[in-house]
Backbone as CSV, one residue per row, in Angstrom:
resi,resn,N_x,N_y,N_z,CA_x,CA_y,CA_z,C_x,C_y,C_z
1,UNK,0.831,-1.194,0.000,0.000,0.000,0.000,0.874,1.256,0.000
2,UNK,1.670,1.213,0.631,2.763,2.426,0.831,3.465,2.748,-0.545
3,UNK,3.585,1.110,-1.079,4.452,1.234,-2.019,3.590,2.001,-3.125
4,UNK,2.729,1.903,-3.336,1.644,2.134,-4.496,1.526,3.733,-4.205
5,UNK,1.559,4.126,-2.634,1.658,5.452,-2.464,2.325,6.556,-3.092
6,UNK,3.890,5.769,-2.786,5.157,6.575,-2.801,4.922,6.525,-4.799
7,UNK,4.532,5.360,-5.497,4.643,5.468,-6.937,3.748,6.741,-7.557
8,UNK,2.699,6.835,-6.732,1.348,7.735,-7.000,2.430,9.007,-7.069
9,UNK,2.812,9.721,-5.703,3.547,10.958,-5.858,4.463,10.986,-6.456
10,UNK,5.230,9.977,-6.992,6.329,10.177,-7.899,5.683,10.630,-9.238
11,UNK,4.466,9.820,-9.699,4.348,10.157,-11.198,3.559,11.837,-11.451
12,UNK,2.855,11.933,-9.808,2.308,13.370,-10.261,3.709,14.554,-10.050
13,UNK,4.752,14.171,-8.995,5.537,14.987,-9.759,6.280,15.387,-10.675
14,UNK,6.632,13.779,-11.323,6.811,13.728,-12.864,6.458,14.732,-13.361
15,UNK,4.840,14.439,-13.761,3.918,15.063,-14.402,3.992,16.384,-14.504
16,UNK,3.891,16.982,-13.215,4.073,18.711,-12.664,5.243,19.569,-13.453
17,UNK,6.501,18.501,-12.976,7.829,18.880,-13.823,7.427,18.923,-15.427
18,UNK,6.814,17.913,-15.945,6.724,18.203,-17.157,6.423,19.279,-17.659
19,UNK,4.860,19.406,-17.461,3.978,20.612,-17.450,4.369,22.020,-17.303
20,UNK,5.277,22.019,-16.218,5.942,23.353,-15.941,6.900,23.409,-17.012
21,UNK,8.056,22.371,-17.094,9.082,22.635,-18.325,8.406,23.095,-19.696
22,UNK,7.215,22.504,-19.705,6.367,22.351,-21.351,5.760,23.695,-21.863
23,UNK,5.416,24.160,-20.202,4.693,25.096,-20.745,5.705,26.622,-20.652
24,UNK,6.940,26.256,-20.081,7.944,27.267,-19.707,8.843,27.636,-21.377
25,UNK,8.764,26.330,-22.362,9.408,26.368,-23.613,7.892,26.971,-24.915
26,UNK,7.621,26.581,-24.142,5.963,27.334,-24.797,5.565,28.788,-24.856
27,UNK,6.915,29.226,-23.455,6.293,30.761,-23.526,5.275,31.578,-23.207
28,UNK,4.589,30.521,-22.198,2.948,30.763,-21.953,2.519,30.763,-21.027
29,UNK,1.829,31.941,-20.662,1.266,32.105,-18.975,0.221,30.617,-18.611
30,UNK,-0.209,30.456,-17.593,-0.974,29.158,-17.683,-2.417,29.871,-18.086
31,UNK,-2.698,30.538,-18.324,-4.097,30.600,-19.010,-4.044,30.892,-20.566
32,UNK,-2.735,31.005,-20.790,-2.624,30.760,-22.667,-2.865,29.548,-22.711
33,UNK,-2.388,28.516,-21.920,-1.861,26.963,-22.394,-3.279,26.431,-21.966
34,UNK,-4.312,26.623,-21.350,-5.218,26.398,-20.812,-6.475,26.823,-21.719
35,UNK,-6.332,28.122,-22.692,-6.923,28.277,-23.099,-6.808,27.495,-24.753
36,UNK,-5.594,27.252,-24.840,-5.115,26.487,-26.106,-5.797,24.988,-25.616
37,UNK,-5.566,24.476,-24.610,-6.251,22.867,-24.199,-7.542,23.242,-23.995
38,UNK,-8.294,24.321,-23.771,-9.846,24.155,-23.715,-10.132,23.894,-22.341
39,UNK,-9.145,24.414,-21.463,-9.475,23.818,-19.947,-9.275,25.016,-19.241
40,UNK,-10.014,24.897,-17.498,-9.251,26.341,-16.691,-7.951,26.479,-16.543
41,UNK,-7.761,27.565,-16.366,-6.320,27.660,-15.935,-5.877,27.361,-14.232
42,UNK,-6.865,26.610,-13.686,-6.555,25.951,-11.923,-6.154,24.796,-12.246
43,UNK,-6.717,24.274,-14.069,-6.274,22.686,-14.251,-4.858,22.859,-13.736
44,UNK,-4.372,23.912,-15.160,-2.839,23.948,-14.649,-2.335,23.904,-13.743
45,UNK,-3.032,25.147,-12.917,-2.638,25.125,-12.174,-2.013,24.226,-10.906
46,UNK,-3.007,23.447,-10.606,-2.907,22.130,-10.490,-1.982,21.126,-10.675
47,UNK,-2.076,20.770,-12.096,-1.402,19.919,-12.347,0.392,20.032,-12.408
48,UNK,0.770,21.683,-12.340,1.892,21.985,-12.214,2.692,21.904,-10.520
49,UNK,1.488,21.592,-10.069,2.088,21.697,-8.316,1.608,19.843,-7.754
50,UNK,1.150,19.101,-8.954,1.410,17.763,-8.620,0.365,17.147,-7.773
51,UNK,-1.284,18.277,-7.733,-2.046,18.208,-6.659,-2.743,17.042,-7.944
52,UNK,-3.600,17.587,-9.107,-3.824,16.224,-9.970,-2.948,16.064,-10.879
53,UNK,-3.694,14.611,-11.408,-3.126,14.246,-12.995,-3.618,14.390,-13.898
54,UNK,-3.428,15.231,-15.321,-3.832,15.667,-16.168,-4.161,14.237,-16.928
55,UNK,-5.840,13.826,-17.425,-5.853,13.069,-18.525,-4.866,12.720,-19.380
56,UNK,-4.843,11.407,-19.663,-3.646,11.517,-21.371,-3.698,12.657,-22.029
57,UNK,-5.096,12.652,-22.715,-5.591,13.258,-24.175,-4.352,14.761,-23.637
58,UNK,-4.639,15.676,-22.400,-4.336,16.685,-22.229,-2.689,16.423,-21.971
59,UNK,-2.131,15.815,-22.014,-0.971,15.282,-21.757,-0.481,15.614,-23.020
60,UNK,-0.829,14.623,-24.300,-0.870,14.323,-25.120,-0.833,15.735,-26.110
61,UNK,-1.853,16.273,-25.895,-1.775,17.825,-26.698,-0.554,18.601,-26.224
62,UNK,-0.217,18.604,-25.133,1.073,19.454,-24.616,2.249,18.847,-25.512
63,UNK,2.436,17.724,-25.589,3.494,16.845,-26.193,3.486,17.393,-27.379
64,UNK,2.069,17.469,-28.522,2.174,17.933,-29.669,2.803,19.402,-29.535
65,UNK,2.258,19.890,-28.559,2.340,21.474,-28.883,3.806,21.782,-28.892
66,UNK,4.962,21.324,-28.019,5.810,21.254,-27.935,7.102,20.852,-29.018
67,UNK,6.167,19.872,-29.822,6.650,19.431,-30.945,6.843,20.121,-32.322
68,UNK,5.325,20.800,-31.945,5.248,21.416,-33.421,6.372,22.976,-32.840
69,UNK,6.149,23.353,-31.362,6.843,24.585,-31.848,8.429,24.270,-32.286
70,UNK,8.711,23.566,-32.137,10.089,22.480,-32.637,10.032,22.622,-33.880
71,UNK,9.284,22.201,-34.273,9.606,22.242,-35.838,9.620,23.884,-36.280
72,UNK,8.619,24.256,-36.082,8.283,25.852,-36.302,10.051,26.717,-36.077
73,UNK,10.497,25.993,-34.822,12.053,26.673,-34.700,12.787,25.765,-35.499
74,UNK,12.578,24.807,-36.369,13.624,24.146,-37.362,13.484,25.124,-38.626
75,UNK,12.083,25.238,-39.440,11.830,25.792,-40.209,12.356,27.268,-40.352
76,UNK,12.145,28.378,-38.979,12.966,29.631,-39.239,14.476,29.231,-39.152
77,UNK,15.057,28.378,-38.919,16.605,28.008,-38.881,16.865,27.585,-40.155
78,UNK,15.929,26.925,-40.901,16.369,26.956,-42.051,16.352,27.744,-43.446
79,UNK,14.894,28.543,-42.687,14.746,29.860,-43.472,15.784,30.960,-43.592
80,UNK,16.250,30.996,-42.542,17.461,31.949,-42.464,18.889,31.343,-42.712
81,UNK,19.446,29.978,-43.221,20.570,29.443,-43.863,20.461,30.274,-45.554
């Protein structure tokens, strides 16, 4: 039981860390990123301090978003070679 505990808070602070890094390379107050996922900004809030766990799906969109601005910074890097 403990053990299942200690796994629980590990993955929501995973999670938190993510969220914060994700949305820190994103550039985005938490009610941009909140308003881009269609959710409040307490989700974030939230989910950045490890209190819940964000659904996949919302997981999942951060991952894209992150991705595409990746590419978006490949594309002006190569615009400007």
């Amino acid at each position: 039981m403990l053990h299942n505990t200690m796994a629980k808070i590990t993955k929501h602070k995973e999670t938190a860390k993510f969220i914060r890094g994700a949305r820190g390379q994103l550039r985005m107050t938490q009610q941009a990123l909140a308003d881009t996922l269609g959710i409040g900004r307490y989700n974030i809030a939230k989910y950045e301090i490890g209190m819940n766990t964000p659904p996949g799906d919302i997981v999942l969109k951060i991952i894209q978003l992150v991705e595409d601005r990746g590419r978006g910074a490949e594309k002006n890097l190569n615009v400007r070679l």
